[in-house]
N, C-alpha and C positions, 0 to 999 in steps of 0.2 A: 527469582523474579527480578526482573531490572525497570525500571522506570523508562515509559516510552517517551519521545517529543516528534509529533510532525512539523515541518515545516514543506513550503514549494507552492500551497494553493493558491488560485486564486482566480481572477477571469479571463478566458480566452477564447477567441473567434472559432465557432467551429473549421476542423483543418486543422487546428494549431495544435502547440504541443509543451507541454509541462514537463516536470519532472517533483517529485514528491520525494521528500528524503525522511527517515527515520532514525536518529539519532536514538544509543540506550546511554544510562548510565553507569554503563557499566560493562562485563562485559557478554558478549554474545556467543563465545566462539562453542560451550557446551549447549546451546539451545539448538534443540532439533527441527522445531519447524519457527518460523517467524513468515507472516505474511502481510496484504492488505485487506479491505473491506469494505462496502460502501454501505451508505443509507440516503436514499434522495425523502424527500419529504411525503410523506403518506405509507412508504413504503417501507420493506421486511431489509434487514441487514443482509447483503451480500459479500460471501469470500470472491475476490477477482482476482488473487495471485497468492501463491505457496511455495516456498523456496526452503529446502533444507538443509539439514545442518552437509550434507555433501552436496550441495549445490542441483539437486536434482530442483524442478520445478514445475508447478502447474498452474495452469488457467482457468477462468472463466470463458464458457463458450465465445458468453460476447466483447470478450477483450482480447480474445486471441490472432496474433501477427499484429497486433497496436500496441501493445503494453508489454512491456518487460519491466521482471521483476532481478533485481541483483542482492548481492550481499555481499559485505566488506568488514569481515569479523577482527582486521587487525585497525578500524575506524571504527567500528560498533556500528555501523550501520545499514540500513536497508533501505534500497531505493525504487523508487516505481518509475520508470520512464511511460509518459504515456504521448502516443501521437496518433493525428488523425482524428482527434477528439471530435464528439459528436453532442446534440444539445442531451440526450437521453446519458450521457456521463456524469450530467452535474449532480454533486452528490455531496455529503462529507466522508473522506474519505477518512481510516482512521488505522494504524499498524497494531500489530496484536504480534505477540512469541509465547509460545506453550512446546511444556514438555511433555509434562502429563496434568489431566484435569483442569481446571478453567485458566482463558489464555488469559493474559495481561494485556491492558488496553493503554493506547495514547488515548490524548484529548479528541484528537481528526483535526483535519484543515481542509477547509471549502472551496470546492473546485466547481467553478460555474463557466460552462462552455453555451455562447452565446449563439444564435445563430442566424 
């Protein structure tokens, strides 16, 4: 298990476009899945990207053709490009990597798209 950091959130017009980075400390390149996650307030934690240790990757319905998820295991990190953001994105978002059994969590960084 590696210690997560988010960094990237923060406020932007809907339309607009972020990018979220997840730094480990450490290194990444044997972890098989790492991805993102969100939680808006009142509501249940969503997976909205999954990127593996081959680079295969998946989405969440409602981020798919907006959001791209990458990985740069010779960096340690993982990154979420998000565009075309919509007010229903604001959320905290937060990166997690699991191999087996429960994933490891960053803190999150708060992403509010205004509109």
């Amino acid at each position: 298990q590696v210690h997560l950091v988010e960094s990237g959130g923060g406020l932007v017009q809907a339309g607009g476009s972020l990018r979220l980075s997840c730094t480990a400390a450490g290194s990444i390149a044997s972890i098989n899945n790492m991805g993102w996650s969100r939680q808006a307030p009142g509501k249940e934690r969503d997976v909205v990207a999954i990127i593996t240790r081959n680079l295969n990757t998946k989405y969440a319905d409602f981020v798919k053709g907006r959001f791209t998820i990458s990985r740069d295991n010779a960096k340690n990190t993982v990154s979420l490009q998000m565009n075309s953001l919509k007010p229903e994105d604001t959320a905290v978002y937060s990166c997690w990597s699991s191999n087996a059994g429960e994933p490891t969590w960053g803190r999150g960084t708060q992403v509010t798209v205004s509109s």
